[in-house]
N, C-alpha and C positions, 0 to 999 in steps of 0.2 A: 784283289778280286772284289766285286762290287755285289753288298748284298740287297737285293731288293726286299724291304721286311710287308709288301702285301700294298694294296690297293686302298684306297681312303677307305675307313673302318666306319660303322653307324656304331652306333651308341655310346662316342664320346661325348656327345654334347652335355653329358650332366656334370663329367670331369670338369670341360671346361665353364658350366655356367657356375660355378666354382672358383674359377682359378682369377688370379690379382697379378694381371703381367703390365709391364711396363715398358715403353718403346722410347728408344734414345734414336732420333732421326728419323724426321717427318716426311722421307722422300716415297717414290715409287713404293718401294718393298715394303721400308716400314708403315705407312699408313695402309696398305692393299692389306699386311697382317693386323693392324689394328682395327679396320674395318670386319674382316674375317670372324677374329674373335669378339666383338661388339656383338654380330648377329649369334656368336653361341653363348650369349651371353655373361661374356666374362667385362671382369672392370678395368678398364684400361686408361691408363696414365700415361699423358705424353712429353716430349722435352726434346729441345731444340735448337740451336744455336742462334737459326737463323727465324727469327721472331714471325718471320710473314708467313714461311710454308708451315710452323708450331701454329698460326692463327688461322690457314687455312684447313688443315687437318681437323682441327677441332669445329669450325664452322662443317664441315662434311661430315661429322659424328662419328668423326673416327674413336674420338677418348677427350679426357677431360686434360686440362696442364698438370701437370706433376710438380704441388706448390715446393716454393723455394724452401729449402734446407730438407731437414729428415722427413720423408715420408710415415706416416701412421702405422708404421713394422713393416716389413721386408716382402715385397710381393713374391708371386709362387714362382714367375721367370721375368725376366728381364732380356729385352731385344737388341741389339745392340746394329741398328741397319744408320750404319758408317760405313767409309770408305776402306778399302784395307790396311791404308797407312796410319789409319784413328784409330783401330779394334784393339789394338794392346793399349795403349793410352787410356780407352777409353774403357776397358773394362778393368782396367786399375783404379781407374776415380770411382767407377760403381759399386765394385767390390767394397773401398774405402769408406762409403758412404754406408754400405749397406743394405745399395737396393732392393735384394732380392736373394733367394736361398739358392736360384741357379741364373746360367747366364750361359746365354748362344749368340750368334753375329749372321749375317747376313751376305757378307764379303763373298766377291765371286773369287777369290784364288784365300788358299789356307795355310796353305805352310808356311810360309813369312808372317802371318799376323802371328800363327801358333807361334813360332822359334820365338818373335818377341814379345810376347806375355810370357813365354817361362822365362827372358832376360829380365824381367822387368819384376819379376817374384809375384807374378800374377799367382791367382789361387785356383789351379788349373783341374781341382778337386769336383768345382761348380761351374765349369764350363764344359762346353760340345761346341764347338766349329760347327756351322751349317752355311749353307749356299743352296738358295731357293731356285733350279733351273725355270726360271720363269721371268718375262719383264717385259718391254715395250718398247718402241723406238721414241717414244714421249717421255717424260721424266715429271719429277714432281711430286706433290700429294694430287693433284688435280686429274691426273692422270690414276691414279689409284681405284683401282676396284675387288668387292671383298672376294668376287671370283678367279681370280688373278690363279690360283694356283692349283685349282682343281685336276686331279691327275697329274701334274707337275712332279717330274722327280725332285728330288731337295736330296742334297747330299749331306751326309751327317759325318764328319771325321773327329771323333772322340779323343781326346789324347788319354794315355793308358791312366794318369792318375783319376779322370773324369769319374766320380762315384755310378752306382746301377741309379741311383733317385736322380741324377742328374741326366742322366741317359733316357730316363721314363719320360722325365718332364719336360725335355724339346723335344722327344719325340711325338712325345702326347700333342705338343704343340702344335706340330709339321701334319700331324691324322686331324687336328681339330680346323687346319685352314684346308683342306682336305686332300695336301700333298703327300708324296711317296715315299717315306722315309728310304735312304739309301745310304748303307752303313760303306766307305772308302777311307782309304789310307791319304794323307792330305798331298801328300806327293802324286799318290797317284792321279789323285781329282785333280790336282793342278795341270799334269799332262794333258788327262781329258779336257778338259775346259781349254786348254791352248788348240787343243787340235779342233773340237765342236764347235766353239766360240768366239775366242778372243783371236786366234787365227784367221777366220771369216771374216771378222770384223774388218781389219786392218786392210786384208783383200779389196773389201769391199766397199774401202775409203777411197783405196789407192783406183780402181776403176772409177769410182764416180769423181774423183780430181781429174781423171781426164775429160769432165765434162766441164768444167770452169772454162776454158776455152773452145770449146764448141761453138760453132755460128746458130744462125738458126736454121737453117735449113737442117743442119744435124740435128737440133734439138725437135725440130719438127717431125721427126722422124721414129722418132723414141717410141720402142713399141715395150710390151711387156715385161719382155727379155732384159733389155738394162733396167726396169723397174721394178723387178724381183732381186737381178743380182746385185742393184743399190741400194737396196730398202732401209738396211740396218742403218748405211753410213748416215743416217739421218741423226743419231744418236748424240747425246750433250759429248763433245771432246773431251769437258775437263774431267768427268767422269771416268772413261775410257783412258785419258791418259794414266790416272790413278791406280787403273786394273792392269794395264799392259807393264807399268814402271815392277810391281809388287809381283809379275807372274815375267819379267822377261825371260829367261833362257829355256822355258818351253813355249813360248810365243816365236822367239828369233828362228829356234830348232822347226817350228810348222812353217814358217814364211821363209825360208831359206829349203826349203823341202819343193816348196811351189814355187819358188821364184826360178829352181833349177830346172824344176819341168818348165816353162813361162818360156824361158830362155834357148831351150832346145827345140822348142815349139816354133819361135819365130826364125831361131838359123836355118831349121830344115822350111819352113816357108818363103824364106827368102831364097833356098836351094831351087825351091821348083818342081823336081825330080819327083817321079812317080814312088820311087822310094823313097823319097823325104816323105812324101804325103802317107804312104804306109804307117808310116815312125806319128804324123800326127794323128791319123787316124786311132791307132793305141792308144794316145792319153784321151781321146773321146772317148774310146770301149771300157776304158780303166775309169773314166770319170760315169758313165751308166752305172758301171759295177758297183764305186762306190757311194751311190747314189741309193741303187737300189738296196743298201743295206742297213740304211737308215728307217729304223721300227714305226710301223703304220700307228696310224691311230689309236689302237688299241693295244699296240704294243706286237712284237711278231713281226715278220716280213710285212713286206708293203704288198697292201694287194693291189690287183690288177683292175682299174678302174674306168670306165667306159665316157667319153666326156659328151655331155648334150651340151649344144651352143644355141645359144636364143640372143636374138637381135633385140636389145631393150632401149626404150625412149627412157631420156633421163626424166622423169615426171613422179610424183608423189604417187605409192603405195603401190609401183608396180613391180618393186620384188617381193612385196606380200602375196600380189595375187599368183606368182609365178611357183611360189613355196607353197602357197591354198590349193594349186593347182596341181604339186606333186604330191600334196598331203590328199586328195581325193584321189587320187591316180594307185594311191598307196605305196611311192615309190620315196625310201630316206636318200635323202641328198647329203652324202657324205662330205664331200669340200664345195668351195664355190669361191670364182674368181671373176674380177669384172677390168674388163679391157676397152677403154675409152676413146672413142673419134673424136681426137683432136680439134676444133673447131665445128665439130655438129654434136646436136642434143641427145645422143644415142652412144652403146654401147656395146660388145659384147657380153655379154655373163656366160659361163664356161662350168657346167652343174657334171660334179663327178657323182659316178651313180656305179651300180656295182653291174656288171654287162647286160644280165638278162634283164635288167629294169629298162637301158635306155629303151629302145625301141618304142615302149611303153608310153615312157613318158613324152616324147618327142611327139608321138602321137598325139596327147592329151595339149603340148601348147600349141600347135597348129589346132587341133580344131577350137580350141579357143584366142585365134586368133594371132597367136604368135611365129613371128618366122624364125623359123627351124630349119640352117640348112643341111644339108644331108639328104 
């Protein structure tokens, strides 16, 4: 059972203008967290294998290099944003060294890094497993921003030897980038994350493979619809091969779930029959249902959300004035998505708003000029 320990906290930042953490892996996570704690101003030290993303990070002011051999006494945490097949390895050479009084990882699957740190005589005293739900379909430190995690659940799986000071101090961490701590059993996150994540993923490779040979007239085609459910598959492979390899038998168990619906989906399509259609009809109502269960914005059911569509010219500052123009209307533009005419300079944008606003607003971009159909 998954405990949610509360919402980003105010008045960590004196904790952490304080705190001496150190980041092993200059990618996406760990620069977005070195960044993070930069602006709460902690001191941060960075280390890298790979020399160019360690040299980019640092030109972005993420932290300073973390000089060769012993550091100046043992920082307050130590990040460990490696792959998951590096996190016991690598938190054995830190330990060794000395970096730090605690030590947390990044890794999106736990229980395999865990089992092998306690093979390896890790000191499982000063560590917490964490897994930041947060990231990007871009990779890098380049890609890295210190807002990355705001509202983000982060999951924390402790193993029972983990001390209470070692529990405080990634968690301190996870409230100071000003994600959601989320206390789980690493088995069980592992499930979770097959079924939310790394299950999707893989989906989502395997539909957009079937776009490698497409002509153009099918790519000419492509509306939204496969641009949302391909989005992810944009993601670095070698990365993802590393998470699916360390998390497979709750990965296989999601994709072998959906493959058997996939499969019963196209024999009754290929049946025809008004009762096959029936049978496909139900995994549409079952995929609403389990759509709709997926927590809104704020956490809570998805609310129900009104969409205004505005025809937009692709030209300089005109979704400023379209936001200037809901922000006089006094109406918050909860999501917003934009749907592009292929060969012409124009758009849709697709402005969710909560019901009794649209009207509102739709009113406000026609009389300033915008077309709004409806």
């Amino acid at each position: 059972m998954t405990r949610p320990e509360g919402s980003r906290l105010t008045g960590v930042s004196e904790d952490a203008a304080a705190r001496r953490i150190i980041v092993v892996g200059t990618g996406l996570i760990g620069t977005s967290i070195a960044l993070a704690m930069r602006e709460r101003g902690a001191e941060v030290l960075l280390t890298d294998r790979d020399a160019a993303a360690l040299a980019m990070a640092v030109e972005l002011g993420a932290g300073d290099r973390l000089p060769d051999g012993a550091a100046a006494g043992p920082a307050d945490l130590a990040v460990l944003a490696v792959p998951p097949a590096a996190v016991a390895v690598t938190l054995l050479d830190a330990q060794k060294r000395g970096l730090a009084t605690a030590y947390t990882d990044v890794a999106s699957v736990k229980a395999l890094p865990l089992a092998q740190a306690a093979e390896l005589g890790c000191d499982l005293t000063t560590f917490v497993a964490g897994h930041p739900l947060a990231g990007r379909e871009r990779s890098g430190p380049g890609a890295a921003r210190a807002d990355l995690f705001l509202g983000r659940p982060w999951a924390l799986c402790a193993p029972p030897e983990a001390t209470p000071e070692t529990v405080a101090a990634v968690t301190g961490l996870v409230k100071a980038c000003g994600g959601t701590p989320v206390q789980v059993d690493a088995a069980e996150h592992d499930r979770a994350v097959a079924l939310v994540s790394h299950g999707p993923h893989v989906v989502s490779a395997a539909v957009a493979a079937r776009l490698t040979g497409a002509d153009d007239t099918a790519l000419g085609l492509a509306g939204q619809g496969v641009r949302d459910v391909t989005r992810i598959a944009a993601s670095d492979p070698r990365l993802w091969i590393g998470i699916l390899s360390a998390n497979s038998e709750p990965v296989a168990d999601v994709l072998e779930a959906v493959a058997t619906d996939l499969a019963v989906a196209a024999s009754l399509l290929r049946d025809g029959s008004e009762e096959a259609a029936a049978h496909v009809a139900d995994l549409l109502l079952r995929g609403n249902a389990g759509r709709s269960r997926i927590p809104g914005k704020h956490g809570g059911d998805q609310p129900a959300y009104a969409t205004v569509q505005v025809v937009i010219p692709d030209r300089p500052g005109e979704l400023a004035m379209i936001f200037q123009a809901a922000g006089i209307a006094g109406v918050n533009i909860e999501d917003v998505t934009i749907e592009h005419s292929p060969g012409r300079p124009l758009g849709v944008l697709e402005l969710s708003v909560v019901p009794e606003a649209a009207e509102g607003l739709a009113a406000e971009l026609r009389a300033r000029g915008w077309s709004v159909p409806g």
